[in-house]
N, C-alpha and C positions, 0 to 999 in steps of 0.2 A: 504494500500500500504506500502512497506515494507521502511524505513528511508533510503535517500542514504549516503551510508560509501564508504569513499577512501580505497581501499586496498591498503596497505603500501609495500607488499611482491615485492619482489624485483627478480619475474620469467622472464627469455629471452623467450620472442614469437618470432615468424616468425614477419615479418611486411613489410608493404609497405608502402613506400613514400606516400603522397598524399598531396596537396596544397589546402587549406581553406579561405575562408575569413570569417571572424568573424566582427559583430559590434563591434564597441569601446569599448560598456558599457558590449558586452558580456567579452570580451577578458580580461576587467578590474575585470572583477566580476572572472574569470578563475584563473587570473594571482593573487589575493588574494587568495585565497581559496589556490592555490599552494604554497602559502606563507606561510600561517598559517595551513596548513599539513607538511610542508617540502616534497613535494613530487613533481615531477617534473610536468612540465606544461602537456607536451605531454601525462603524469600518468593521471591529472586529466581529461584533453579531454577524452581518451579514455573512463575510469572508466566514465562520465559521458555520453557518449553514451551509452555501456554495459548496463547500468541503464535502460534508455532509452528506449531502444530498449527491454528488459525485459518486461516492464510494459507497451509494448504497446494494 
């Protein structure tokens, strides 16, 4: 399975609104990661669905 990487690239998609709830510990582990990429939170949810949803 191939490593997951943040894409850093800075492309405007289309997007839609959508409202989530997340566990604590997910959200914490999210909100690092975007920390220590310097990439936005909403970057890393996405990129880590895309992932996801890839390798299903």
């Amino acid at each position: 399975m191939a490593k997951f990487k943040i894409d850093k690239d800075k492309v405007k998609a289309k997007t839609i609104n959508r409202t989530i709830r997340l566990k604590e510990a997910t959200f914490n582990k999210l909100m690092k990661l975007s920390e220590e990429s310097g990439v936005s939170f909403n970057k890393v949810v996405q990129e880590c669905i895309e992932y996801s949803l890839s390798h299903m």
